[in-house]
N, C-alpha and C positions, 0 to 999 in steps of 0.2 A: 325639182320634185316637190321642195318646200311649197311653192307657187301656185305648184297646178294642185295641190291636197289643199290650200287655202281657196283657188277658185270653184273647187268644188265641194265643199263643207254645204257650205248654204242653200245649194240646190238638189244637196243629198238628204239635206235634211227636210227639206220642203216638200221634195219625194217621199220621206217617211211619212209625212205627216198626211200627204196625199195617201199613202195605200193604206192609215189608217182608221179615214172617215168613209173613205169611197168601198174599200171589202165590205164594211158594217152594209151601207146603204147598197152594197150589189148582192149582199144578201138578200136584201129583201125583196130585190128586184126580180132575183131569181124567184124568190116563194108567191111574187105576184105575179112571174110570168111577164112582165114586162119588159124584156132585155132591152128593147131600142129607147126604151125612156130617155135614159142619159144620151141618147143622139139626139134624141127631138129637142129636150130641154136646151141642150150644149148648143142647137143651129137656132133657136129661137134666143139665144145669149150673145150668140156669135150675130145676129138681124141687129138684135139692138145695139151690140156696140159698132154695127157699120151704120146706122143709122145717125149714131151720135157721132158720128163721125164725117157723115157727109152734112153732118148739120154744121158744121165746123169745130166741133170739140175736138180736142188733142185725144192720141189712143191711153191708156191708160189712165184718162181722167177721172177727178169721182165725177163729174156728169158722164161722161160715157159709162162707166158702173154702176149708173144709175139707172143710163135706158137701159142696159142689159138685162138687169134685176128687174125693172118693169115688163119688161118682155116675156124674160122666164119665168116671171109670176102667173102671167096671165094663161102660160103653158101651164103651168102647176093647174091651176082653176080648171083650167079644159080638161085635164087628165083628172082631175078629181073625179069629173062629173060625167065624165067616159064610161065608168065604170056601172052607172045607173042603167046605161043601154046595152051593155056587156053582153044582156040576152039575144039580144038581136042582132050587133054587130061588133066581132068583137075587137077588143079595145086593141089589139097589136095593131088592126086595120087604122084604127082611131093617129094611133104615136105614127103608123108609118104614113099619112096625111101630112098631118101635121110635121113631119120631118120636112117632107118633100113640098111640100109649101112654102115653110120657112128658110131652105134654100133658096129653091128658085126668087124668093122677097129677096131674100141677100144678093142674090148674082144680077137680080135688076138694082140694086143701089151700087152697088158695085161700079157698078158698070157707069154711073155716076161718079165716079168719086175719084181723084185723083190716086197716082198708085194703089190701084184696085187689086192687081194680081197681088203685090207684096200683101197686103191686106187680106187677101185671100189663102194666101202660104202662110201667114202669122196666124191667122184664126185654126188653120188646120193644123198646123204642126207644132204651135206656139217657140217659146224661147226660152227654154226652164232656166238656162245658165243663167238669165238677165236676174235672176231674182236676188235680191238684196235679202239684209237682215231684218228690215220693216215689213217686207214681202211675210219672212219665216214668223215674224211675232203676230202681225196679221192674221196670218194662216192659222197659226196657234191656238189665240184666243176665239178668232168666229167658229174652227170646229170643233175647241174644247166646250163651247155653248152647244152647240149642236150636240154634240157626244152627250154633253149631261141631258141636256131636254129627252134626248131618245132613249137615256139610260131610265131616267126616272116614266117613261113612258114604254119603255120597251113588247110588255105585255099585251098592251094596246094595239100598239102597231104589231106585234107579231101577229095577233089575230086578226087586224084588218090584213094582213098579209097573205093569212092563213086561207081568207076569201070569204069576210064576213064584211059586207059592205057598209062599212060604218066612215058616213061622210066624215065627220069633224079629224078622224084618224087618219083618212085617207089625204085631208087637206094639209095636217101636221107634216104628213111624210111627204109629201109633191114640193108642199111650201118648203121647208127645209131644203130637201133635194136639190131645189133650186138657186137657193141663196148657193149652197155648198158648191153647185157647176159654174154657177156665174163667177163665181171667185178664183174655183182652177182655170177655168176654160181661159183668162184673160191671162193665167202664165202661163200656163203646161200646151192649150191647144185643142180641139175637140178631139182628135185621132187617141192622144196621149190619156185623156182623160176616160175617155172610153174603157181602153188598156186597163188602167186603173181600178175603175169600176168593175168591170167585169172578169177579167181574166185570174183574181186572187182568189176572186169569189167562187169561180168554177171549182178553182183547183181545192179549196177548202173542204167545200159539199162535195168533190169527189172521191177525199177521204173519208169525209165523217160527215150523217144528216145533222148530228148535235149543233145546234148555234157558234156553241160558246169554243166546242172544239174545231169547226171550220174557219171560224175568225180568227185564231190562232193561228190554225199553219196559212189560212190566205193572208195574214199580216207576214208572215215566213219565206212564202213564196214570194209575194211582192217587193220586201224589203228586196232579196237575193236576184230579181231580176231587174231591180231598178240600179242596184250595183252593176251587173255585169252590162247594163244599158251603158253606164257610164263609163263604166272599162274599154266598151269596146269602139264607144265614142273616140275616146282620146287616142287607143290605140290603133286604130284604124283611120281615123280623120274624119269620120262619119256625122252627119246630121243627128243632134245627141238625141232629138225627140223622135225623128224613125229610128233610131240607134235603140232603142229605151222597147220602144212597140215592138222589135223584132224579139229583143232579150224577153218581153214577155211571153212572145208567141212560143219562145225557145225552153222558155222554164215551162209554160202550158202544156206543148209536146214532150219533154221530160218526164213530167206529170202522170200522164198517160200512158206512156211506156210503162213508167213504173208501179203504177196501179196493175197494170192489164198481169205482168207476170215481172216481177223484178232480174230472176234466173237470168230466163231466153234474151229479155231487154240485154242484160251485163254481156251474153254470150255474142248477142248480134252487134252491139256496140263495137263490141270489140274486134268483130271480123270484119266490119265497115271500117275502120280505125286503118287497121293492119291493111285491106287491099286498098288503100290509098294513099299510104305509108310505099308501100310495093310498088304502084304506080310511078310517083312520084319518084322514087330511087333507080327505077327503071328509067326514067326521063331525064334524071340528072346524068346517068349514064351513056345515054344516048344525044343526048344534045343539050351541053352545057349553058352553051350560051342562049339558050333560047330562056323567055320566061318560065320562073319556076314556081306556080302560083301558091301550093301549099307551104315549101321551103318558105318563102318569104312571108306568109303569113305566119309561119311559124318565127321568125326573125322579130316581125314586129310585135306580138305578142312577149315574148321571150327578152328581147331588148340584145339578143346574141345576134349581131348583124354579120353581114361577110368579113369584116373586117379582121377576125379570126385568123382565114386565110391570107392575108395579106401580110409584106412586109412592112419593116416600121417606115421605110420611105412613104411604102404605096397607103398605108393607115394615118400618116399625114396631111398627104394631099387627097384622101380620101373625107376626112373628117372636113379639112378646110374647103371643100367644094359643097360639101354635105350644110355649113353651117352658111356657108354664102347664098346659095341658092334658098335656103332659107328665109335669110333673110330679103332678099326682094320676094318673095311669095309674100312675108308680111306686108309688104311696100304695097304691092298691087293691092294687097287684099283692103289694106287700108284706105289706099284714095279708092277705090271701089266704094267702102260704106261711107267717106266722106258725099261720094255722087250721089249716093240711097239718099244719106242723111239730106241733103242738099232739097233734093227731088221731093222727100216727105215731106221738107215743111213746107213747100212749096214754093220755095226760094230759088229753085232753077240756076241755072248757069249760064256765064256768061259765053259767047262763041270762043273768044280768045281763052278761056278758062278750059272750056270742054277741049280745044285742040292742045293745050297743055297736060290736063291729065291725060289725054290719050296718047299723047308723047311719052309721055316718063311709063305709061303700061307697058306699053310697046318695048320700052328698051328695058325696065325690068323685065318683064318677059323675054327677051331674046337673050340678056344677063343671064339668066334661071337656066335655060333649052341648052345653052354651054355649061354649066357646070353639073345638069343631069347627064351629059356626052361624059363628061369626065366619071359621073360617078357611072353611070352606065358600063363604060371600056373596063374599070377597074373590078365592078362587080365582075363580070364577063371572066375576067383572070382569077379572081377567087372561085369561080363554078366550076374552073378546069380543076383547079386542084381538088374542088371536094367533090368533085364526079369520083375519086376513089378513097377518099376518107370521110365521104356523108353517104354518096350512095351507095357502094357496095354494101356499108352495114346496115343501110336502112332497107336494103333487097333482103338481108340475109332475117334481120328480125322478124320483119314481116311474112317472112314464108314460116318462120319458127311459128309464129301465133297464128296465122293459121292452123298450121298445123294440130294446133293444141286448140283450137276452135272445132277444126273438123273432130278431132277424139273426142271432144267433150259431148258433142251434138250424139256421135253413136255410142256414148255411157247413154247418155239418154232415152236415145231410141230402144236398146235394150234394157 
């Protein structure tokens, strides 16, 4: 536990540091209407670092951070100066161009470039976990610059925001914007970055129009969904950066719930809770051995496995299959990004090599497929026992709260 709390300090913190320039700037983004901003800047960051990339620069280079920031500059410029024609056509039309441009430029270099798809899953969903401590001091200091420039200008930019077309203000806020994407976008990813920007900002403005009081709870809301991003990363197995987008989307809808009517939300949660609860007790009852998907989600979550039901022989050979199979999933998964690694730099493999690593996958794999047989038979004999000491009282709870769901609904109705 030591371990995994050590591997994720620095991309926790990174993450803070994230939702606390990007709420500021999706504020604004929101007061100028702009929402796609940060996609168009993020794909014209994401053109220039494939660009510096098919030129032959290494990914994370400062030349590759270099053509990106050139890129997103020159987007910054155009979005300044969008806003001049605003009358005629408006400027969402303008970002959403310019998004879609600056793909399609990408998926034609792409398509050049050696492992393009990876290059194209790394730009969209980035690798938050990779980030070091040079990463977080980085991060640190370019948007503790930024935070101050916008603090001592803030009146400024609120009222270029406000929709008073004043260039040099409008330039401050694009030009920053973009230094700010081009720097996430190259860890976090454009999807994640998005998230970022806009989804704290929502929830902020959708409790309070005040500045200073939405930036607060969207710095609130963000911090809490970038946690359960990573919660449910680890505990799930999940891709941490869609892992991260979901938890936001899940604190977003939270949000909303609880805005709309806190009450009815607490009352329907909770009959949604209970008939699934019900379900599932129902199913463990009727057929143990079958997969039991909420039980088990709830296991992994909880860290309480079947093992409960089990004897100490069977919690033995349970553990010991458990930690075996294990370990060749590491195996495979290893010579797997040894092949990426191989592949990226474009150092390729030799025939005799490639039929080697496919050998040892192969037999870690079939290793792995027997000791899931084994934990699979075993789980199977823990289900039979607790089809009547999980599910009976998870039928009986759950018909109880309903119960006290449906009274509640008709205090209310009367």
């Amino acid at each position: 536990m030591g371990d995994l709390a050590s591997l994720l300090l620095l991309p926790f913190l990174a993450a803070v540091i994230f939702v606390g320039m990007h709420t500021w700037l999706g504020l604004q983004v929101l007061r100028r209407g702009v929402v796609f901003a940060d996609l168009a800047l993020a794909q014209l960051s994401a053109l220039g670092a494939t660009v510096a990339v098919a030129a032959g620069h290494a990914p994370g280079s400062p030349a590759g951070f270099g053509y990106a920031l050139l890129f997103a500059g020159a987007g910054a410029v155009l979005l300044t100066f969008s806003r001049r024609v605003s009358a005629q056509v408006s400027q969402e039309a303008v970002i959403g161009i310019v998004y879609v441009v600056a793909t399609a430029l990408t998926v034609l270099v792409v398509d050049r470039s050696p492992q393009g798809a990876e290059h194209v899953k790394r730009m969209l969903v980035g690798d938050i976990l990779t980030i070091g401590a040079s990463d977080v001091q980085t991060l640190a200091l370019l948007y503790g610059a930024v935070g101050l420039l916008h603090l001592a200008c803030r009146r400024k930019l609120l009222a270029a925001a406000g929709g008073a077309p004043i260039l040099l203000w409008d330039f401050v806020f694009y030009g920053s914007f973009g230094l700010v994407v081009t720097s996430s976008v190259a860890l976090a990813g454009v999807l994640l970055v998005f998230a970022f920007l806009i989804i704290p900002a929502v929830i902020g403005t959708l409790f309070s129009p005040r500045a200073g009081a939405a930036l607060g709870i969207g710095w609130a809301a963000g911090t809490l969904a970038s946690l359960l991003g990573f919660a449910a990363s680890v505990a799930l197995d999940l891709p941490t950066g869609a892992a991260m987008v979901a938890a936001f989307a899940a604190v977003l809808l939270g949000a909303v719930l609880l805005h709309a009517q806190p009450r009815g939300v607490a009352i329907a949660t909770v009959g949604v809770v209970a008939l699934a609860v019900l379900a599932q007790g129902i199913w463990l009852i009727a057929s143990p051995a079958s997969d039991q998907p909420l039980l088990a989600a709830f296991e992994r979550v909880s860290g309480l496995g079947p093992e409960r039901s089990m004897t100490a022989g069977e919690r033995r050979i349970f553990a010991e299959a458990t930690e075996t199979e294990a370990r060749n999933r590491r195996e495979v998964e290893r010579l797997r990004a040894a092949e990426r690694e191989a592949r990226w730099k474009g150092e390729g493999l030799g025939e005799e090599d490639l039929r080697r690593v496919a050998s040892f996958q192969q037999t870690f794999n079939e290793m792995g497929r027997g000791e899931r047989f084994v934990q699979d038979h075993l789980r199977a004999v823990a289900r039979e026992r607790e089809r009547w000491t999980v599910g009976v009282p998870a039928v009986a709870a759950s018909v109880l709260a309903l119960l006290l769901v449906c009274r509640s609904r008709r205090r209310r109705a009367t």
